[in-house]
N, C-alpha and C positions, 0 to 999 in steps of 0.2 A: 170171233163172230160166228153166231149160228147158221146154219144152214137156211136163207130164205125161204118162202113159198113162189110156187110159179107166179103168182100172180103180184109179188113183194118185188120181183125177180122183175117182171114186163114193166111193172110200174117208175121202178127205178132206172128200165134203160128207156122209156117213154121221158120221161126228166131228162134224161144226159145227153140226149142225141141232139146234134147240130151240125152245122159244117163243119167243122173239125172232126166228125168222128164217122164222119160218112164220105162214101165212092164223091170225087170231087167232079166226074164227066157229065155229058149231057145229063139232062134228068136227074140232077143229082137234090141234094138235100133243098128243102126251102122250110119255111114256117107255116106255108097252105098243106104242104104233103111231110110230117115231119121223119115220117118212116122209110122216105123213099131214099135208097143208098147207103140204109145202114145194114142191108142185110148180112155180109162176110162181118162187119167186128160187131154185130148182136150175137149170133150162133156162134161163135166163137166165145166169148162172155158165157153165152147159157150152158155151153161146152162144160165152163170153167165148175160152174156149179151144178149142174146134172148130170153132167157127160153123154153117154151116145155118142152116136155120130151128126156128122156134118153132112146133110147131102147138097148136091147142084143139078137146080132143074134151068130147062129152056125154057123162058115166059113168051109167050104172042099174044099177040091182043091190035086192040087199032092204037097205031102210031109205038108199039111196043117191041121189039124184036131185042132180048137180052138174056141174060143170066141171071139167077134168085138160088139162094142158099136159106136153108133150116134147118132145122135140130128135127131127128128122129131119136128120142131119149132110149135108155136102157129097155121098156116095158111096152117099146114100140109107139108111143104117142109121140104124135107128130104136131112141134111143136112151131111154129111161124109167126116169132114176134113183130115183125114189117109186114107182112101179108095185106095191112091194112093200106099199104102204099098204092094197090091196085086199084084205083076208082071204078074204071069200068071191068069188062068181063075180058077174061083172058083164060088161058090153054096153058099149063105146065104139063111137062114130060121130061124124064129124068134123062141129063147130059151129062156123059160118063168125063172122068176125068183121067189126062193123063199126069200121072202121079210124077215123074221122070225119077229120080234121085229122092224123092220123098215118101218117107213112109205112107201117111196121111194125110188128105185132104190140110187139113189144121196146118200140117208142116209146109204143106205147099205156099198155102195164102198167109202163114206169118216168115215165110222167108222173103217177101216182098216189106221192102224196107217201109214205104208210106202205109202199108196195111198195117204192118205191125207198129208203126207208133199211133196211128190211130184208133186199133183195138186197147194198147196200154191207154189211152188215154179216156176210152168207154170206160174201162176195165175199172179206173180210179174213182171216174166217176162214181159210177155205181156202187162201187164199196163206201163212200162216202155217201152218198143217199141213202144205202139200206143201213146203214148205221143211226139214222132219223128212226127205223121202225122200231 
């Protein structure tokens, strides 16, 4: 398979995302907000195929107090496929991670057993949808 476009790339995890492939806590997925909780297995996926890094910011806003992760690619573009989850106005500032035994962010959030079957199961998806383009 060729290498997607970013926009081949949003499209197809815009398609994949549901409850199954998203943070299952408060606020988590629904079909009104459908980007909301997929933020660790999207950036992860767009990892797979742009690389960069992974960052984690603090989000605030009204009724908001959490965690949000995006892709800052190789060239520096900053990349935030859920960003659209945020309805109203809110405040990101970057929240440093402690790594303990992990190399990278990445290693961190797939040695958590539910992340990482729910990013393989983004991950399929999406190879299966960009395989339509």
């Amino acid at each position: 398979m060729n290498k997607p476009t970013l926009q081949q790339l949003t499209a197809a995890l815009h398609k994949a995302w549901d409850s199954e492939t998203g943070y299952a806590g408060v606020g988590a997925w629904s079909s009104d907000n459908p980007a909301r909780g997929q933020c660790v297995t999207s950036s992860l996926v767009v990892q797979d195929y742009f690389g960069g890094d992974i960052v984690r910011y603090e989000v605030a806003g009204e009724h908001i107090d959490e965690t949000h992760y995006f892709n800052i690619l190789e060239d520096g573009t900053r990349l935030d496929t859920t960003g659209s989850q945020y309805v109203l106005p809110v405040t990101m500032r970057p929240k440093p991670v402690d790594l303990a035994e992990h190399l990278t962010l990445r290693d961190k959030r797939l040695s958590d057993d539910e992340t990482r079957h729910k990013y393989t199961l983004l991950k399929s998806r999406v190879e299966n949808l960009l395989g339509e383009f």
